[in-house]
C-alpha positions as CSV (number, residue, x, y, z in Angstrom):
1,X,17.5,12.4,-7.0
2,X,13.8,12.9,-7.9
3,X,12.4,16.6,-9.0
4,X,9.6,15.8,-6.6
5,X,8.9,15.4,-3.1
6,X,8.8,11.6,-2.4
7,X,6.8,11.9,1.0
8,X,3.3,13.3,0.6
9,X,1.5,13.3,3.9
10,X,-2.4,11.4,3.5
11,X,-4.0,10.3,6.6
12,X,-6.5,7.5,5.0
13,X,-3.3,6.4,3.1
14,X,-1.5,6.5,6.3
15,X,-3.9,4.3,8.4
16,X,-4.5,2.1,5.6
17,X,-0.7,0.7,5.5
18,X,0.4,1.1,9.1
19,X,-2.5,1.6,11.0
20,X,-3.3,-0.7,14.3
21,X,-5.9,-2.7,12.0
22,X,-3.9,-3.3,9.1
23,X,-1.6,-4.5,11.5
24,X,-3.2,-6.9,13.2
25,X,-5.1,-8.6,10.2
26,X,-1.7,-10.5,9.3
27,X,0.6,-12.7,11.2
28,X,4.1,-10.5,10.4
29,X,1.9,-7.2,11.8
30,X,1.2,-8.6,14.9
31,X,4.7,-9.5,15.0
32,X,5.7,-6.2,14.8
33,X,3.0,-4.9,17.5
34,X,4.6,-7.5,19.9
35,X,8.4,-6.2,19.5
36,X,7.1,-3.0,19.9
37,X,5.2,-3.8,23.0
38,X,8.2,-5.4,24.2
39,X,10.4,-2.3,23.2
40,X,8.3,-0.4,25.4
41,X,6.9,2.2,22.3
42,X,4.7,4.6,23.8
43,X,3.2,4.3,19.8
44,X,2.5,1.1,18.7
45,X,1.2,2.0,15.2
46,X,0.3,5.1,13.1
């Protein structure tokens, strides 16, 4: 178990890797947009 905390909140860093965007610039992110759309996720991406 690490000595630090592993999850340290950033909100550029956030948007950057799972933000709509990012998302939908590559063929597996729009993937996962679609399953979520089909899921019925009020939030589709960070």
């Amino acid at each position: 178990m690490p000595k630090y905390t592993t999850y340290n909140p950033h909100r550029s860093r956030r948007k950057k890797n799972h933000g709509f965007l990012t998302r939908m610039s590559s063929n597996g992110g729009r993937r996962i947009i679609k399953s979520r759309r089909a899921k019925g996720r009020k939030r589709l991406s960070a």
